[in-house]
Backbone as a ProteinNet text record, in pm:
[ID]
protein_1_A
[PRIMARY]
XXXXXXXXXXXXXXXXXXXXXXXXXXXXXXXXXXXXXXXXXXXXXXXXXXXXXXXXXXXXXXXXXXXXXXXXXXXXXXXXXXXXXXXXXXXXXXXXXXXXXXXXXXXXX
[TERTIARY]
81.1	0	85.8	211.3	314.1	399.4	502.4	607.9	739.3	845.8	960.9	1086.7	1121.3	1199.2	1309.2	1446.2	1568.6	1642.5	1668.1	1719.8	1602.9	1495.8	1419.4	1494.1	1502.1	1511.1	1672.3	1749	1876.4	1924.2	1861.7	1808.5	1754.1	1636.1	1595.6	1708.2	1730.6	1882.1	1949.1	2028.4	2137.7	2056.3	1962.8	1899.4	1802.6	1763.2	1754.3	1855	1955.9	2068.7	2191.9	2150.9	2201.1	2134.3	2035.8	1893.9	1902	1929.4	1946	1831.9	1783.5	1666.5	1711	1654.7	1741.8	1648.4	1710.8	1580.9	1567.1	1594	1542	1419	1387.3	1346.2	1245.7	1284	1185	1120.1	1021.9	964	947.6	914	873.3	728.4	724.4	540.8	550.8	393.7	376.1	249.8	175.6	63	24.6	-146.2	-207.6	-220.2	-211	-304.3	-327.5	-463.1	-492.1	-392.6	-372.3	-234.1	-201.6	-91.2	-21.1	-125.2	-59.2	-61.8	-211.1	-225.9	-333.1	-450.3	-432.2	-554.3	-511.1	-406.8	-324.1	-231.4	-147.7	-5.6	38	152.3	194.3	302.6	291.4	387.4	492	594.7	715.4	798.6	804.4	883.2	904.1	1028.1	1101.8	990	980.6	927.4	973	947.5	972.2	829.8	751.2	616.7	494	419.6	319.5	204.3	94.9	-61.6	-119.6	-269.9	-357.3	-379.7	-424.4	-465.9	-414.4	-279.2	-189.6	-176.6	-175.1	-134.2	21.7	54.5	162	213.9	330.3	360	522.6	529.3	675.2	664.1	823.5	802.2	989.1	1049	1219.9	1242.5	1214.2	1292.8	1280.6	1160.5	1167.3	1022.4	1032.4	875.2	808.6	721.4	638.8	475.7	466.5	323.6	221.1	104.5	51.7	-90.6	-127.9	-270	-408.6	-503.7	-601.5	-688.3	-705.5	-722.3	-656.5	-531.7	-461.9	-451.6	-462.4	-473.3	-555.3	-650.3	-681.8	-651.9	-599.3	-535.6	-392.9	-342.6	-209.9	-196.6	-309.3	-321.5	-247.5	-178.7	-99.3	40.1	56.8	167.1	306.8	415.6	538.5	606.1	688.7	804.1	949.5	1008.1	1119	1187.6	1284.9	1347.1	1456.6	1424.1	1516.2	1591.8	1713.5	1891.6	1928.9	2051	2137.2	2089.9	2102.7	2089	1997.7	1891.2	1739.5	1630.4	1736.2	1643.6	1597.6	1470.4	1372	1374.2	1431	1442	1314.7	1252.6	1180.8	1027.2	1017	870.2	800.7	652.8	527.6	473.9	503.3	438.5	317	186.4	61.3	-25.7	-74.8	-197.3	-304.7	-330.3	-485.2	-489.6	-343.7	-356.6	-439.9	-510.7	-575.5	-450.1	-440.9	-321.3	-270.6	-133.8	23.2	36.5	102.5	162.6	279.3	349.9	477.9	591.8	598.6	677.2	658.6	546.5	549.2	514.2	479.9	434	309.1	231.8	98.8	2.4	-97.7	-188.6	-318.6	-442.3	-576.3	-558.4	-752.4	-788.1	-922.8
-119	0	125.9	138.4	244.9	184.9	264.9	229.9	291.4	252.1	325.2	333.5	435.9	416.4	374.8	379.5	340.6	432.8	573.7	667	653.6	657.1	700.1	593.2	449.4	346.8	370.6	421.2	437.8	534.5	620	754.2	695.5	632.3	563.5	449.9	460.4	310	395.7	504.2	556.1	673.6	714	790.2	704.4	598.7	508	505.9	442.9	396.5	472	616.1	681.7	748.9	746.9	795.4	673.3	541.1	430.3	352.3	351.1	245.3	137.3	23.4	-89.9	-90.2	-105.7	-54.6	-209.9	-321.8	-434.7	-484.2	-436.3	-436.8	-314.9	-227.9	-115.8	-11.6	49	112.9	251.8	259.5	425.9	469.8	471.8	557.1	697.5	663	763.9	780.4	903.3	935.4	1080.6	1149	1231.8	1299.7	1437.7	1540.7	1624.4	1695.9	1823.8	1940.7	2012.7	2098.2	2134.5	2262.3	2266.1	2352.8	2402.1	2508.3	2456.5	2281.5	2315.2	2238.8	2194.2	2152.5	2005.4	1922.7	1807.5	1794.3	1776.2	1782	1647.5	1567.8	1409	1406.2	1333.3	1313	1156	1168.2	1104.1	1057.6	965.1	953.4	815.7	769.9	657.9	593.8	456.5	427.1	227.2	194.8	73.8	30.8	81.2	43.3	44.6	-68.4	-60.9	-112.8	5.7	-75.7	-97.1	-171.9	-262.1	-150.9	-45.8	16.3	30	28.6	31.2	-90.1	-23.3	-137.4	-103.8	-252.4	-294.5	-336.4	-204.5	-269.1	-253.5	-362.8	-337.7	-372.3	-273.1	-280.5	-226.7	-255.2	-231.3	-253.9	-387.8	-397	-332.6	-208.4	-121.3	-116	-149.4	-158.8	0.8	-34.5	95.3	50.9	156.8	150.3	275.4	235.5	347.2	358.3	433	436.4	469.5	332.1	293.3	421.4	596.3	705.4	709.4	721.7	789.8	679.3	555.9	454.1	523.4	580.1	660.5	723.2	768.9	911.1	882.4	746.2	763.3	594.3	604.7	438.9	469.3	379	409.4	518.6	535.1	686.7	611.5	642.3	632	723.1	673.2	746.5	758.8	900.5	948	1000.6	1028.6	1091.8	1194.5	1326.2	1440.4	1473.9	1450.4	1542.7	1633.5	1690.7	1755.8	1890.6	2027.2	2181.1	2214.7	2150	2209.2	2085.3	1990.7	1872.4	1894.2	1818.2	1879.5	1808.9	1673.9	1554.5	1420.3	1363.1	1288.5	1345.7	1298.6	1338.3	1220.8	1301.3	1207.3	1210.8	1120.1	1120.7	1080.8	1118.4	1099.8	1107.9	973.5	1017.7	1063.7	1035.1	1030.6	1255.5	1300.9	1440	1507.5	1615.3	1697.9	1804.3	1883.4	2001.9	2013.6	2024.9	2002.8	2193.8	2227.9	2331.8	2368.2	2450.7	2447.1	2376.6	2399.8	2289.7	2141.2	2113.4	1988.1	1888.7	1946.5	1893.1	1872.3	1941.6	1919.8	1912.2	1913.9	1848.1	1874.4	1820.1	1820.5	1722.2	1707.4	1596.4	1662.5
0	0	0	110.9	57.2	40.2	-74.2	-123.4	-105	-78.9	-49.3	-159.3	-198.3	-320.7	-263.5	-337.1	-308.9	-223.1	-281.4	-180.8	-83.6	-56.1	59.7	160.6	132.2	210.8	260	196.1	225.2	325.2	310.1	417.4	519.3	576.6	678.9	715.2	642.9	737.5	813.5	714.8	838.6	908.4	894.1	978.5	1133.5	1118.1	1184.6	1312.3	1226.4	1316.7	1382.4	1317.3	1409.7	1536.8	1508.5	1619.3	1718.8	1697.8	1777.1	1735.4	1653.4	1614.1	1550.1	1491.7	1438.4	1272.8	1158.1	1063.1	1017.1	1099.2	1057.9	1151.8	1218.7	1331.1	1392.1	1360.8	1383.7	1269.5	1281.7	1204.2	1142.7	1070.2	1035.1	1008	1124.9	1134.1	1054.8	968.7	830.9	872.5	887.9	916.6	873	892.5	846	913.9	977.3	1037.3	1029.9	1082.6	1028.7	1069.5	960.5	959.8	833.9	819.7	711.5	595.9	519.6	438.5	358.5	341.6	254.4	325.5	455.6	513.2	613	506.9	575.1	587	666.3	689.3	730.3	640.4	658.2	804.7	844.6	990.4	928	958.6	954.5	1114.9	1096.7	1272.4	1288.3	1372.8	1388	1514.7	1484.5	1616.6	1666.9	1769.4	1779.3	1827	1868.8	1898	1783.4	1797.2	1702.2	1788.3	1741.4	1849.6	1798.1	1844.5	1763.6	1672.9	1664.7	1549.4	1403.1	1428	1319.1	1249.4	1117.2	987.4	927.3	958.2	878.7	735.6	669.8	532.7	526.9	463.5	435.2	243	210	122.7	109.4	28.4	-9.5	143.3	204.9	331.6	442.6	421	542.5	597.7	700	716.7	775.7	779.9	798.2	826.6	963.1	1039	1021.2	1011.3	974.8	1053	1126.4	1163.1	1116.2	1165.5	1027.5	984.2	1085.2	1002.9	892.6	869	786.5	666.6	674.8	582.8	461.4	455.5	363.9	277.1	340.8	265.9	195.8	244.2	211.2	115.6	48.2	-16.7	-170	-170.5	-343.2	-335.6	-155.9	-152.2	-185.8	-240.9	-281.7	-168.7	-92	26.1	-75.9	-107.3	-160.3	-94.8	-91	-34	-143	-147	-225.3	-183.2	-187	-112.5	-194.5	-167.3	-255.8	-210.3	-285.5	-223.5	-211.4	-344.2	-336	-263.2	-166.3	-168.8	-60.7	2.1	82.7	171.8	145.4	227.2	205.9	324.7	252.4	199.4	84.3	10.7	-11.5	12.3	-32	-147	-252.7	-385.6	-376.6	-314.6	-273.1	-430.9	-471.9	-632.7	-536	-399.8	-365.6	-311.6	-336.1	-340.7	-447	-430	-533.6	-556.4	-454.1	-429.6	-330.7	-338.1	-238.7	-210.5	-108.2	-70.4	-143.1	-169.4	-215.7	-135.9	-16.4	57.5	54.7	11.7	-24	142.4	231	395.5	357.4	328.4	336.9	187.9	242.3	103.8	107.6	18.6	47.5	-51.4	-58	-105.2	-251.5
[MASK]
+++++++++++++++++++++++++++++++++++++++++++++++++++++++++++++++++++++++++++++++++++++++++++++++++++++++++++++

């Protein structure tokens, strides 16, 4: 259901493991809330806990938890990650977006 490209997944390894998380083993919670320039704003964050609510996907090796609100909103999303001078860091290639902010955090539907 999400997908993680190659740089994204490479970025979560050593960002992982320098934070102290293990990225075979622990997760990256991806979620929705109200916020942000166009109404939704995506949340990103390392975690080792997962509760009944949350759904599990893994996908390029990295798993990822997501809570069954935001399952919605984030069905078909691609996880990237952009570096370099103008890069933003990780991005949500969301189809289920209508219109993105210019920063690229938030969204509508």
């Amino acid at each position: 259901m999400i997908k993680v490209s190659d740089q994204a997944k490479a970025k979560a390894v050593q960002l992982m493991t320098e934070e102290g998380f293990n990225p075979v083993e622990d997760y990256i919670r991806v979620g929705v809330k109200s916020g942000g320039c166009s109404g939704l704003e995506y949340v990103l964050r390392f975690d080792n806990q997962k509760t009944e609510t949350d759904q599990l996907f893994e996908d390029n090796n990295i798993k990822i938890v997501v809570d069954k609100k935001s399952i919605l909103y984030l069905a078909g999303t691609t996880l990237e990650y952009s570096g370099g001078l103008n890069g933003k860091g990780f991005v949500f290639n969301n189809p289920n977006a209508s219109r993105t902010c210019g920063c690229g955090e938030s969204f509508s539907l």
